[in-house]
C-alpha positions in Angstrom: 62.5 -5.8 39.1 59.3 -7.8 40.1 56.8 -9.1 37.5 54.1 -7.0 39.5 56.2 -3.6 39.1 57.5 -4.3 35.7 53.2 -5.1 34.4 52.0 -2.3 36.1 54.9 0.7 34.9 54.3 -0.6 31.3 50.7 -0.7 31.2 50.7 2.5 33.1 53.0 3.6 30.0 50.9 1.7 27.2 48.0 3.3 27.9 49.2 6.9 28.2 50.8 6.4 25.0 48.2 4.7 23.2 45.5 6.7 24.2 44.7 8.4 21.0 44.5 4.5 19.7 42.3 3.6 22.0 40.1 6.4 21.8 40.0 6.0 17.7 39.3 2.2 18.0 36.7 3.0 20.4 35.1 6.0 18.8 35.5 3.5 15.6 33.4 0.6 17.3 30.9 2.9 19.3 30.0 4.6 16.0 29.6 1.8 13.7 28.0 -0.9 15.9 25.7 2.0 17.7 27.5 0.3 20.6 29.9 1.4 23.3 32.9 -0.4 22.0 33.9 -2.3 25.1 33.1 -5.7 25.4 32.8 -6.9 29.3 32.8 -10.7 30.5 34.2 -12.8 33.8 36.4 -14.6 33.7 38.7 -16.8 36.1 41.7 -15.0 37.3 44.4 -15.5 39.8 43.5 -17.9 42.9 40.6 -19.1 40.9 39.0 -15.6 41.7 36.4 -14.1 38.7 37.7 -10.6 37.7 36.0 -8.4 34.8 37.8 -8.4 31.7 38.2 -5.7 29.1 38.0 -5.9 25.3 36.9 -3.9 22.3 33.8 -5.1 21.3 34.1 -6.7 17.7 30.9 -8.1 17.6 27.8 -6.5 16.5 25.8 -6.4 19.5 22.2 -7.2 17.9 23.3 -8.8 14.4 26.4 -10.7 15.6 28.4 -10.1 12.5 32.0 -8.9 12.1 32.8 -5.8 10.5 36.4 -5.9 8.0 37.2 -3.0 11.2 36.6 -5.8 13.8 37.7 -8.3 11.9 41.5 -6.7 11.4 41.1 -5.9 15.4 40.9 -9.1 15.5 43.6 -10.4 13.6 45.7 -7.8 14.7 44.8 -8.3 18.2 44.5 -4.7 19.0 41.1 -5.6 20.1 42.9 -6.7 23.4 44.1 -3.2 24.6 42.1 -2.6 26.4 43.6 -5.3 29.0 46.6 -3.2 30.2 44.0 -1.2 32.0 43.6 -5.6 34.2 47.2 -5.4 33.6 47.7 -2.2 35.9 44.8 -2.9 38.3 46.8 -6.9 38.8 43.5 -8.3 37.5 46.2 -9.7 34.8 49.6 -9.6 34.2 51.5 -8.9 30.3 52.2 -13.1 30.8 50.2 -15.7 32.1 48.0 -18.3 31.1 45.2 -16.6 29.2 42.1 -16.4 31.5 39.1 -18.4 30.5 35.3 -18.6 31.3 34.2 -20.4 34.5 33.7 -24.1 33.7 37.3 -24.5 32.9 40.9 -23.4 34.8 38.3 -23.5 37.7 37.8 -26.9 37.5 41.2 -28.1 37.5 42.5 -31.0 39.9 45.2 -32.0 41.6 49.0 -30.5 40.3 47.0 -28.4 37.3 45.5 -25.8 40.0 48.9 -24.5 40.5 48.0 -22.5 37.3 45.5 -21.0 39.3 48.4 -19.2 41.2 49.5 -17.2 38.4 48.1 -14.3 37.1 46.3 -14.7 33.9 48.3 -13.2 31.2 47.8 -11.2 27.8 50.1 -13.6 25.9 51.2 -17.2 26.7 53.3 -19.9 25.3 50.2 -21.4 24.9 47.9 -18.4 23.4 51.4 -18.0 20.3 51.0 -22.0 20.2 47.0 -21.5 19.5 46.7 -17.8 17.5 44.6 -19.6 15.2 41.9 -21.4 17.5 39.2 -19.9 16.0 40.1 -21.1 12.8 41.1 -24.7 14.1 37.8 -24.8 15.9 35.7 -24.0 12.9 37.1 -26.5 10.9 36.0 -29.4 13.5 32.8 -31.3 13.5 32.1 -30.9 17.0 34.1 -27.8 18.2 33.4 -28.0 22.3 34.5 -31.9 22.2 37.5 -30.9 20.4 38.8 -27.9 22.4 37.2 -30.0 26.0 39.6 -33.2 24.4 42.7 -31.8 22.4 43.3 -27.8 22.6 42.5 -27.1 26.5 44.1 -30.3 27.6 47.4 -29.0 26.0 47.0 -25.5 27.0 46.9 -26.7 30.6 50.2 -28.6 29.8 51.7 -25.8 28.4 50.5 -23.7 31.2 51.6 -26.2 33.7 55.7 -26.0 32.3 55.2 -22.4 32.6 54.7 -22.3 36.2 57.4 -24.4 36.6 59.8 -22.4 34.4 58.7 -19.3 34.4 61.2 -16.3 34.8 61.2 -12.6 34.1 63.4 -13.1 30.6 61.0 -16.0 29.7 58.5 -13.5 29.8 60.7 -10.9 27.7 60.8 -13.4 25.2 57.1 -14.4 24.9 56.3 -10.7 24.6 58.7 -10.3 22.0 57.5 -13.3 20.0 53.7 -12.2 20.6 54.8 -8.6 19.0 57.3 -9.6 16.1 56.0 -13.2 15.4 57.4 -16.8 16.3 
């Protein structure tokens, strides 16, 4: 089975089945933020082409703050479902390297554009690797220095190995490792 067939039939199957959950997460967000619970941004997909990406908004819109609701979204990372609806359009795929603003996979040289080929992904190596950015980044004196020098650097590294090795039970098994844990 192709990657392409395999993302879109179980997106296509995700969402029908989880759409009472997303419908309570976003009736959840939408009433408590006063907001409509989607969060919207571009980011660089496949071919170095922007693409619209989904997410449940977790952020207050006008205060900025996190509600314990968001904040378990969050953590839980159910505030991501709403990428199987990139997933079945191929702005994404259930693998890939996770896409990022403009500024960075777009301004790769040389052998590190081939990363550019894949489809961004809901999970990576990488993204199980890094689950706790946030947290790293807090804890740094000068977060954008440290993600520009140490954590982006290796995520195109790890990215890189997963072009190169990259097979439909590889992705089986970062799925399963993204659900049950390393």
């Amino acid at each position: 089975m192709s990657k392409r067939i395999f993302d879109f039939v179980v997106s296509l199957l995700g969402l029908i089945s989880l759409s009472w959950l997303l419908l309570l997460i976003f009736l959840s967000i939408a009433i408590g933020n006063k907001h409509n619970g989607i969060f919207k941004q571009l980011r660089v997909g496949r071919n170095g082409n922007l693409f619209m990406i989904y997410k449940f908004c977790t952020m207050h819109p006008k205060t900025q703050s996190i509600s314990g609701l968001s904040q378990f979204l969050r953590d839980s990372k159910l505030d991501e479902l709403p990428q199987l609806y990139n997933v079945l359009i191929g702005d994404m795929s259930f693998v890939g390297p996770r896409p990022d603003i403009p500024g960075y996979y777009d301004t790769l040289k040389g052998e590190n554009r081939k990363i550019l080929e894949l489809r961004p992904g809901i999970t990576s190596a990488a993204s199980l690797k890094y689950k706790d950015e946030e947290a790293m980044l807090a804890n740094q004196e000068n977060a954008r220095q440290y993600n520009d020098e140490v954590l982006f650097p290796d995520k195109v590294r790890m990215n890189l190995e997963y072009y190169y090795d990259r097979s439909f039970w590889y992705d089986i098994r970062i799925v399963l490792r993204t659900i049950f844990g390393n």
